[in-house]
N, C-alpha and C positions, 0 to 999 in steps of 0.2 A: 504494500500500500504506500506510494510511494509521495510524500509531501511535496508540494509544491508553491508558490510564489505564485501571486497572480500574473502580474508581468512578464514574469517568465516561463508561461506555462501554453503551450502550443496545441491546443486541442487536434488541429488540420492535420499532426504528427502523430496520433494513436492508432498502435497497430495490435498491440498485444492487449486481451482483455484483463484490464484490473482493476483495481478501485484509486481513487486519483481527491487526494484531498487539498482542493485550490482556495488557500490562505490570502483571503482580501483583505488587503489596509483599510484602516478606519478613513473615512474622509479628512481630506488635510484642511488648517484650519491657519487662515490667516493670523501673523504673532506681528505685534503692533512693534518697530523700535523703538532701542531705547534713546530718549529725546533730550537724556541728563550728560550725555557727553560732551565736554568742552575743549574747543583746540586752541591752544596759544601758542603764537609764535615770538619768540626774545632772545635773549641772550641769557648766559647762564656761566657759572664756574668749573662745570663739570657735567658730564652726559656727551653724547653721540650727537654728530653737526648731520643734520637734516632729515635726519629719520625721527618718524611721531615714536616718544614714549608715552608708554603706557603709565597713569599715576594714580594713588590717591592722595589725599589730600594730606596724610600723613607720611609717606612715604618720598612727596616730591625734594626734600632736602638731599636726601641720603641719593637720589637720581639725580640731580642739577643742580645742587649744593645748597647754601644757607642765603637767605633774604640777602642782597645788597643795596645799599642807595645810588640806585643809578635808571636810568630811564631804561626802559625796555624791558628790567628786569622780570624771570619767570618767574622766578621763587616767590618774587611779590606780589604777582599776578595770583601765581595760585593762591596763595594766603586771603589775597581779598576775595576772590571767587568762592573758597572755602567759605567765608566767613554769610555768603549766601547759599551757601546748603549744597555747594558742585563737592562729589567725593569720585567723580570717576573724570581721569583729564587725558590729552591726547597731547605733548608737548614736545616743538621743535626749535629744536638748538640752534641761533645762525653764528655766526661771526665774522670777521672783515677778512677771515682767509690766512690771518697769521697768526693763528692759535696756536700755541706749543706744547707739547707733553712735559711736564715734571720727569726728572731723571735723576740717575744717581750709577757711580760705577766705581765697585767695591773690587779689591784695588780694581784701578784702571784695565787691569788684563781679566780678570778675573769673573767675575760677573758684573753684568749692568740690570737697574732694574729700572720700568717707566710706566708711570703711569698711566693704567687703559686708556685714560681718554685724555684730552688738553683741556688744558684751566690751570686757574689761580688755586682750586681746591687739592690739585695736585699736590701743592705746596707743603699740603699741611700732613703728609704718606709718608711714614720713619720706617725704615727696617732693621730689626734688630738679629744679632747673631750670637749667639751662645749654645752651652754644650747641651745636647739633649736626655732627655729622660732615661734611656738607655747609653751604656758607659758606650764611648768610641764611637758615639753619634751627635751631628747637629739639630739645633733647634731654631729657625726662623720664623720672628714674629714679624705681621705686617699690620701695621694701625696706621687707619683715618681717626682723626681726631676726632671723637663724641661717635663713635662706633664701635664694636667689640672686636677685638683683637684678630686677625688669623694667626690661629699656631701649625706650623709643618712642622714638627716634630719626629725624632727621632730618624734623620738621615742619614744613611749609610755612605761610608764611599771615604776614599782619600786624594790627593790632589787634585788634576782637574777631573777626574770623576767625579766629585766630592761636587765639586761647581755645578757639571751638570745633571745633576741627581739633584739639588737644589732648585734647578729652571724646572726640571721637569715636574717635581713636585707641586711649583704654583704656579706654573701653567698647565697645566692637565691632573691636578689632583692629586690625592694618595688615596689609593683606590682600599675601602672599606672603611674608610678613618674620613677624608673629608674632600670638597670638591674643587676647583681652581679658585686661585684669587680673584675677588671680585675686584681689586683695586687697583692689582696693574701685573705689568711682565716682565718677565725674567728670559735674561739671553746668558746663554756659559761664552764666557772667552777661554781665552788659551794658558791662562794662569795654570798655577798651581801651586800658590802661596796656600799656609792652612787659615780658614777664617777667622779673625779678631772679631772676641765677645764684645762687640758694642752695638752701637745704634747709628743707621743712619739718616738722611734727612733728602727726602725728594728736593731738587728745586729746578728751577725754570719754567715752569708751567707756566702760560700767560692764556687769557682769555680772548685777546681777538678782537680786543676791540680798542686798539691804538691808536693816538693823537700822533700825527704825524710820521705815517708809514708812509717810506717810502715805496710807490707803485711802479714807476718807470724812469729811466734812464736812456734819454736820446741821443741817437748816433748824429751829429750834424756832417761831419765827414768820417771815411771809413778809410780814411790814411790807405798804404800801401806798402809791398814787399817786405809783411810781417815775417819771422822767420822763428820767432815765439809768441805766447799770448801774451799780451799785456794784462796789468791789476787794474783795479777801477781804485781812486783814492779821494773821499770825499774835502771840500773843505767847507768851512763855514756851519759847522757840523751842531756846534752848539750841545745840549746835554743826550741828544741823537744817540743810538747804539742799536746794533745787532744786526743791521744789512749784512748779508750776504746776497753778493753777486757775482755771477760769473760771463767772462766773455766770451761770446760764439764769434767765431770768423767768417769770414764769406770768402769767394773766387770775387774780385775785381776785375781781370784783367790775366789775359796770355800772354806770361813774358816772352815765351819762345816756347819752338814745337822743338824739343831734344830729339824725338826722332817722327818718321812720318809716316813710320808704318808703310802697311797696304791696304791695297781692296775700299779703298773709300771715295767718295763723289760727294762734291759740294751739297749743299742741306742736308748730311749726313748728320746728326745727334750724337755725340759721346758724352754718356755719363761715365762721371769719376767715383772710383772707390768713397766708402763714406770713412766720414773721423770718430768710430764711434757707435754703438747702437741706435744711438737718439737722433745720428745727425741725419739731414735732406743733402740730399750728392747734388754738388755743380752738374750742371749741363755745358755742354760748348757744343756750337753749331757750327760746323765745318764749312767756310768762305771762300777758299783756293783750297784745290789742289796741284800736285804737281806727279811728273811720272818719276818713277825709283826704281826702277828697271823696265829691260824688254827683253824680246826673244824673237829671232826669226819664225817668221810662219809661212813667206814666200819669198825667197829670193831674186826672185824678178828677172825682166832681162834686158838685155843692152846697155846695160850702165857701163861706165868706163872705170876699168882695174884703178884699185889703186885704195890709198883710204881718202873718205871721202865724205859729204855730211850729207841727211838725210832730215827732212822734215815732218811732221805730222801735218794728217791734211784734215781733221777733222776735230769738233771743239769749241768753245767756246772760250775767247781769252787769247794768251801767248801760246803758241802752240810749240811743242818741245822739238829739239833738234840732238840727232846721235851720231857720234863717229864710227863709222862702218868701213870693214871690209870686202871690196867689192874684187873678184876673179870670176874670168870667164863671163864678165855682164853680167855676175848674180850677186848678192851679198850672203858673203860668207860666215862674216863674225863682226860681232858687236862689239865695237871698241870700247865706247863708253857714252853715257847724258851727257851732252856735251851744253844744254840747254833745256833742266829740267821742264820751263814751261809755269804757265801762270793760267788755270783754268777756272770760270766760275761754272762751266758746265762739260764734263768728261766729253775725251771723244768719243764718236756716236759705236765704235763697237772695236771694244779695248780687246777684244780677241785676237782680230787682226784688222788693225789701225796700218790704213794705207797708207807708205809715205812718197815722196818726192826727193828728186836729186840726183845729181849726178846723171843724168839721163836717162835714170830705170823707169821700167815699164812695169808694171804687177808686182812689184813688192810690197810685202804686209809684215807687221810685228807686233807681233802679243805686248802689250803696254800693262803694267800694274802702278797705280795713280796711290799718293800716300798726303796725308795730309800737309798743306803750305802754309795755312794760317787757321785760324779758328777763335770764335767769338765766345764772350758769354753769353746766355741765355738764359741760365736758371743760376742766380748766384749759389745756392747751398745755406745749408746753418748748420756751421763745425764746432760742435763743445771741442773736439780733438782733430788735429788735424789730420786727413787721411793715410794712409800707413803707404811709409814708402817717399822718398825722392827721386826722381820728379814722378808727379802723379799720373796714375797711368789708368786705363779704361777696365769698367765695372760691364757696362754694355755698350750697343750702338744699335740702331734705327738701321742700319745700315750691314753692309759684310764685311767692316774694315775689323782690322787690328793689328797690334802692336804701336798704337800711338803714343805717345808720352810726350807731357807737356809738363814747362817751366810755369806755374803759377802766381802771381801775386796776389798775396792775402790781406784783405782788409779787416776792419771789425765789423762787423754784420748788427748783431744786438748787440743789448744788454740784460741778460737775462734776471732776472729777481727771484732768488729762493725765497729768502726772508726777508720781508720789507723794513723790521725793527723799530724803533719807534720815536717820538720826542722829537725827530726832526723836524727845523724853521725850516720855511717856505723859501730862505735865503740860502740852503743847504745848494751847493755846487758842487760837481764831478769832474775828474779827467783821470787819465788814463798813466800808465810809467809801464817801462819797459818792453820787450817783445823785437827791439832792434830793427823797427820799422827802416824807409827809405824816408817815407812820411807819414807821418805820425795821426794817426785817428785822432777828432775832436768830438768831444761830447756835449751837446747840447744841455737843453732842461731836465731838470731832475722833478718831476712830480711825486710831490706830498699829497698825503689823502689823513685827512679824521673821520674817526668812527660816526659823526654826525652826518660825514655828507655821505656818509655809504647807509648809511643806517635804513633807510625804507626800500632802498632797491633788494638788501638781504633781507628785511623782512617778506619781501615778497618771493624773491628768490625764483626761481626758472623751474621749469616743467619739462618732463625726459624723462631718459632712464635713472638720469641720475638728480632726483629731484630734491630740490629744497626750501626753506623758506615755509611760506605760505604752504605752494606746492606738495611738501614732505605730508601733508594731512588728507591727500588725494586719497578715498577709500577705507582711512583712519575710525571712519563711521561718528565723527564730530559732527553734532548739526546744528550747531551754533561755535564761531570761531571771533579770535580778535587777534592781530597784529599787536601786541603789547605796544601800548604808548607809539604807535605809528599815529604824527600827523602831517602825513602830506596829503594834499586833495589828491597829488595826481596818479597816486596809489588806485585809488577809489574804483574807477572803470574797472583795474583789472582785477579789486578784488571781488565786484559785482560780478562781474562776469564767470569768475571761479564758484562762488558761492550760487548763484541758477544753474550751471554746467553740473555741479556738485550735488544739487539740491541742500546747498546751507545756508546760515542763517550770517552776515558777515557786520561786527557793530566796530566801527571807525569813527574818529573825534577830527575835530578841526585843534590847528595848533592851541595851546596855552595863550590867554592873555586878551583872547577876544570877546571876552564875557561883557563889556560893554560898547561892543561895535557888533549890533545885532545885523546892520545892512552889511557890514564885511563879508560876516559869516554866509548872508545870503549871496551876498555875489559871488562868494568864492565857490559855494555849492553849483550856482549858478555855471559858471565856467568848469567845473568838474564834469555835467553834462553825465550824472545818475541820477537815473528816475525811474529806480525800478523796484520791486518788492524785497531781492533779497539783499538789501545794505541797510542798516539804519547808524545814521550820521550822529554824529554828538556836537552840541554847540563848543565854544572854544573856552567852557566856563570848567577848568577840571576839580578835581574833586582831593581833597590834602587825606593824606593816613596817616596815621601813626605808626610808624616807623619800632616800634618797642625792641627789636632787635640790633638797632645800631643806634638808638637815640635821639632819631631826629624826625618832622611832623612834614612831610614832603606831598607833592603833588602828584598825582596818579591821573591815567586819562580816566574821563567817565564809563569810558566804553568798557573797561575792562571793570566793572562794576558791574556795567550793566548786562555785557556776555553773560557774568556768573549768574545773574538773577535769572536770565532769560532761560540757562539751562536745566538749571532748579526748578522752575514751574513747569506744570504738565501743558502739551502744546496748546490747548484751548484758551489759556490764562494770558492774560495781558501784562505787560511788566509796568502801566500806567497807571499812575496812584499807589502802588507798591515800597514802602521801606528797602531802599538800600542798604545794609549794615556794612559800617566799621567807616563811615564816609563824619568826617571830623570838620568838616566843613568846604566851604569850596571856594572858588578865587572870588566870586560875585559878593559870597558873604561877608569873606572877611575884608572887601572895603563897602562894606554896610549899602549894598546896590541891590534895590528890588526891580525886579523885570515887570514893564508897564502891559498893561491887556495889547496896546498896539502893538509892542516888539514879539509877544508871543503868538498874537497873531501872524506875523509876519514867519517868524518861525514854522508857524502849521503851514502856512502858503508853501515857502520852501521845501517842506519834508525835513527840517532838523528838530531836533527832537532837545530837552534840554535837562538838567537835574539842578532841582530848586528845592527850597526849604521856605516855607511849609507846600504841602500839597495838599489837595483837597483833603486829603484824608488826616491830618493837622500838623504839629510842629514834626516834621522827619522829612529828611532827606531821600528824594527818590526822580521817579520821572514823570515828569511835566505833563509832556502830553504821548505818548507810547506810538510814535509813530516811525515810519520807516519810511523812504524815499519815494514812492512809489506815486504818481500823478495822479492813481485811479483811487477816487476813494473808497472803493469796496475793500480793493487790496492794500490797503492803506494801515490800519493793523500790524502791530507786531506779530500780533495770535495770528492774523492769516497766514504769513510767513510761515511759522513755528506749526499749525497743523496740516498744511498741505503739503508741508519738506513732510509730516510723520508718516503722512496717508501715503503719499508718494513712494517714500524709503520702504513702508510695510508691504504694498503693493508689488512693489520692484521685488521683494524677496522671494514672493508668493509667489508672482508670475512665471519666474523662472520653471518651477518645477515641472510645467506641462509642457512644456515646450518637447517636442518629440511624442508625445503620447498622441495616441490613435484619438480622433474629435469624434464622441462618441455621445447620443443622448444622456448616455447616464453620466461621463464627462463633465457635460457642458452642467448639468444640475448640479454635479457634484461644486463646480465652479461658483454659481449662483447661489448655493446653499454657503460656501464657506464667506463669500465676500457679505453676503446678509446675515451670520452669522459675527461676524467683527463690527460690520457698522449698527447692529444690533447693538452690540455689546457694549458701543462707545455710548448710544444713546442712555442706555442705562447708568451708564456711568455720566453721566451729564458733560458729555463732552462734544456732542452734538445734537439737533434737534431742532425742533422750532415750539420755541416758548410759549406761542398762542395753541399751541396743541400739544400739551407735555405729555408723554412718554409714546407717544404715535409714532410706531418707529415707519409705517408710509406716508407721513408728514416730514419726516428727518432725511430721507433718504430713497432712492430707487437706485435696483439693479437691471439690468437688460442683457444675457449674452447672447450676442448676435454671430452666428454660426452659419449666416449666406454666403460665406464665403470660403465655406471648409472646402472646396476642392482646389483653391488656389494655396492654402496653407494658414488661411488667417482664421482667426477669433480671437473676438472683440469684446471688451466687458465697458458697456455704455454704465457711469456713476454719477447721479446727482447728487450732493451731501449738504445738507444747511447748518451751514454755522450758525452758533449761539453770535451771538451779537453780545458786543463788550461795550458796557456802560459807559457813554461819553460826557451827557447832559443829565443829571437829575434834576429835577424840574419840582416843584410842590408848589403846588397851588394854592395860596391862601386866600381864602374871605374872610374876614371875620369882621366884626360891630356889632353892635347891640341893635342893628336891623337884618342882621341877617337872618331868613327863617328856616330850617331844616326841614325838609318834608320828609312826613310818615313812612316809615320802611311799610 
């Protein structure tokens, strides 16, 4: 009796009779997502650059390190978010690209250890080495400061064994006893000192976000006939440190052909060997050739004895002449190129190339044509110069070989490892050494601060290798915020991520504009979003308390109001709602109420604002609960927040049939699950229509439409009625002592 699967159970295939017990799945049942997850994108001390972590709201320290005072910060994001009820987070790490790992290297041959990831929290990773629990073994402890200890204990080994039984153990664990370092890694060098019981101390770790990184260094001339690489040597450098740069060379220029080979013909292509794994090979395109030998292929007749010169009669250019021996009116032997010849185009057939002279009649000679001059075309980028003097051919376009050419090397870039930091804007470059002919001059030195990179990382690029904003693509966040991003012109592209996404996306205008209400509309205005899933924050931000460093600083509102937004269940509105942990804001603290006309003006725009008091009375929250959006239906936070849920729920559901046979009982089974969740929702008062409470064919219709199953399609037609969010309370009052109340 043999069980089966319904799916998998082929009735058309029964041949032997027996009993067949076909196990139908219960009907699947739309699961609503969850609508509590929040995506911040900032900066941090520690954690992985552009991948979402995963956080709670306890846990985000020990992942991205401790609260900082500084803008952008996650740590402080999350803490405010927490402090409105988000316990599940999605958080991406950016920085300006010159973050560094904390390191340490016990002795220097010996082993090195570095912390997993780059930051400043690096900093604070000691490792200590002493004797282990068992006699003739070590013991390594690894501590973050305000975390509990790793102990590898008890390793075995002596000299450099000893080292690498140490890497292996906290990088890959000790298997039944405990799992890898969470805090960083271990490389064995070639030592074999025995370890000193002490402690050591991670350092260089930096976070990425430098005031005065150097980003580029221009070549304004690439000098000539280098014959080393030259140094870069800054001056004007000021309290500046940690560039590293390296120089890449280029092909400038063909001193000379060393030799000219064969087999080649003008617009023939020679690449050059590279310098190097990383480097791009010059190109030279071949301008002249000339001939390098010949050979008799007819000796012709009537010439007159004797030696004598012969011309090429075909070609484009100087056409080559040979000394030949001519007996009996033929040519016997090739004396020699008496007149290699200057061609921009081969003669027409180098097999047997007719010549003239001396009075012959039908003589021919095999010519092979080698290179006479040759161009650049593709400079190259040489970290090392190509192996070999003079350089010689990698490939060719063409059937030459054996060319080799004299080169002149210029400097090409300037390449930037680490940009390092504190450098003025006055900071200048040039170059020493390499025994040039003429010497490469370097242009402008660009400086960059972490403020003017600051919104293009938060937003970050979309790929495979994504970041920023981006890194949240799929993260399952449906409400997200750019930590303390305020530039408008962010704005587009994060609308446009957030509808693409189906998320919820809450941005501020800068600090400071809390009493230039027409700015804030114009600048909106010129942003040119008007659409559902952005909601803007006026420029009026919002101070915290700082309890972890001591100070009462400025926070954007938006990151306020993200946390709230995720906190509530989608149907909820974030208007008229308590912000907590919000100490005040910049409007307040210079005693500025916002008049009925500037707030009006605000709802015209689509910006949204956090004021103290609100309808609902003295507390800090938002204004009016609106989002960008022209259309007032969609106009709504709660719109935004329940159509991303419907949407996200829908998207998960639907997948599953896709592939299944459209089958009446299908299609019900379809129409029962989707009236089974917007059921559900109604019950839960999260949709419906008010004048007919709990009617759930007042709240809602299904319709699957299945006219079109021979082409592959079915369709679930959904109308769904939003609750409607209190904008106006209204209370009519009569009263006097004329008023009369008639008889119920």
């Amino acid at each position: 009796m043999p069980l089966v699967q319904d799916n998998h159970f082929n009735a058309a295939g029964l041949d032997v009779p027996d009993v067949f017990v076909n196990i139908i799945a219960p009907p699947d049942r739309i699961t609503g997502v969850p609508t509590n997850v929040l995506g911040l994108v900032g900066v941090a001390s520690w954690g992985p650059v552009g991948a979402p972590i995963s956080a709670g709201s306890g846990s985000a320290d020990r992942l991205v390190g401790p609260i900082a005072n500084r803008k952008h910060d996650l740590a402080t994001a999350v803490k405010i978010a927490a402090l409105q009820g988000v316990n599940n987070f999605k958080l991406v790490r950016v920085t300006d690209g010159g973050d560094t790992k904390a390191a340490v290297a016990v002795p220097t041959d010996c082993i090195a250890y570095t912390a997993r990831y780059s930051g400043t929290e690096g900093n604070r990773i000691t490792v200590a080495h002493a004797a282990g629990r068992k006699p003739g073994t070590t013991r390594v402890t690894v501590n973050r400061a305000g975390y509990t200890p790793e102990v590898f204990d008890n390793i075995e080994g002596s000299g450099n064994a000893l080292w690498v039984a140490m890497a292996q153990a906290i990088n890959q664990g000790q298997s039944g006893i405990r799992g890898p370092s969470e805090w960083l890694t271990a490389a064995a060098g070639a030592g074999t000192a025995d370890p000193v019981s002490t402690a050591y101390t991670l350092a260089g770790g930096t976070d990425g976000l430098a005031d005065g990184m150097i980003t580029a260094v221009e070549v304004s001339d690439s000098g000539s006939r280098y014959t080393g690489f030259p140094t870069v040597t800054l001056s004007n450098a000021g309290s500046g440190s940690g560039l590293v740069a390296a120089v890449h060379m280029k092909a400038v220029a063909v001193s000379s052909v060393v030799s000219a080979g064969h087999g080649y013909a003008p617009g023939d292509t020679i690449t050059l060997r590279q310098g190097g794994a990383s480097s791009v090979a010059a190109v030279l395109t071949v301008t002249h050739t000339k001939v390098v030998s010949a050979a008799i292929v007819d000796g012709g007749t009537g010439g007159t004895d004797g030696t004598q010169t012969v011309t090429g009669t075909t070609g484009t250019g100087t056409r080559f002449q040979a000394s030949v021996t001519v007996s009996d009116g033929a040519i016997t032997d090739i004396v020699s190129i008496t007149t290699a010849g200057d061609y921009t185009a081969n003669p027409a057939n180098i097999d047997s190339e007719h010549v003239t002279g001396a009075g012959l009649s039908g003589a021919a000679l095999s010519v092979a044509l080698g290179v006479l001059t040759a161009a650049i075309t593709t400079a190259g980028d040489y970290p090392a110069f190509p192996p070999g003097s003079p350089a010689t051919q990698a490939s060719t376009s063409g059937d030459g070989s054996g060319a080799m050419f004299s080169i002149s090397w210029g400097v090409g870039s300037i390449a930037i490892t680490a940009g390092g930091k504190n450098y003025p804007n006055t900071v200048t470059a040039s170059l020493s050494g390499g025994s040039p002919t003429v010497a490469a001059t370097l242009g402008d030195v660009t400086t960059q601060n972490w403020a003017d990179v600051a919104a293009s990382r938060l937003v970050g690029v979309d790929g495979s290798n994504r970041t920023g904003m981006y890194g949240l693509r799929g993260a399952g966040a449906l409400t997200f915020a750019l930590v303390d991003c305020d530039d408008p012109a962010t704005w587009s592209e994060q609308l446009a991520f957030a509808l693409e996404t189906g998320s919820y996306a809450h941005a501020a205008l800068p600090a400071g504009l809390y009493a230039d209400v027409a700015g804030a509309v114009a600048a909106k205005a010129a942003a040119g979003v008007v659409d559902y899933g952005l909601h803007v924050w006026h420029g009026d931000w919002c101070y915290f308390n700082d309890a972890a460093n001591g100070v009462r600083r400025l926070v954007s509102p938006a990151t306020y109001a993200a946390g709230l937004r995720a906190a509530l269940g989608p149907e909820q509105s974030i208007l008229n709602k308590p912000l907590n942990g919000v100490v005040g804001t910049e409007s307040t603290a210079a005693n500025r109420v916002y008049s009925g006309a500037e707030l009006s003006d605000l709802v015209e725009a689509g910006i949204d604002v956090v004021t103290n008091p609100i309808p609902v009375g003295d507390a800090y929250g938002s204004r009016l609960g609106i989002n960008c959006d022209v259309n007032t239906a969609q106009r709504s936070d709660a719109y935004t927040a329940l159509t991303h849920f419907l949407a996200h729920s829908f998207e998960n559901f639907g997948g599953r049939f896709v592939g299944r046979v459209q089958t009446p009982r299908e299609a019900q089974e379809v129409d029962d699950a989707f009236d089974f969740f917007l059921g559900g929702l109604v019950d839960l008062g999260m949709i419906g229509d008010v004048n007919n409470p709990g009617k759930r064919g007042k709240a809602y219709s299904v319709a699957v439409d299945t006219s079109k199953a021979s082409l592959g399609y079915q369709s679930v037609n959904l109308k769904v009625v939003y609750l409607g969010i209190i904008r106006y309370f209204i209370v009519n009052l009569e009263g006097g002592s004329t008023v009369v109340l008639n008889a119920a």
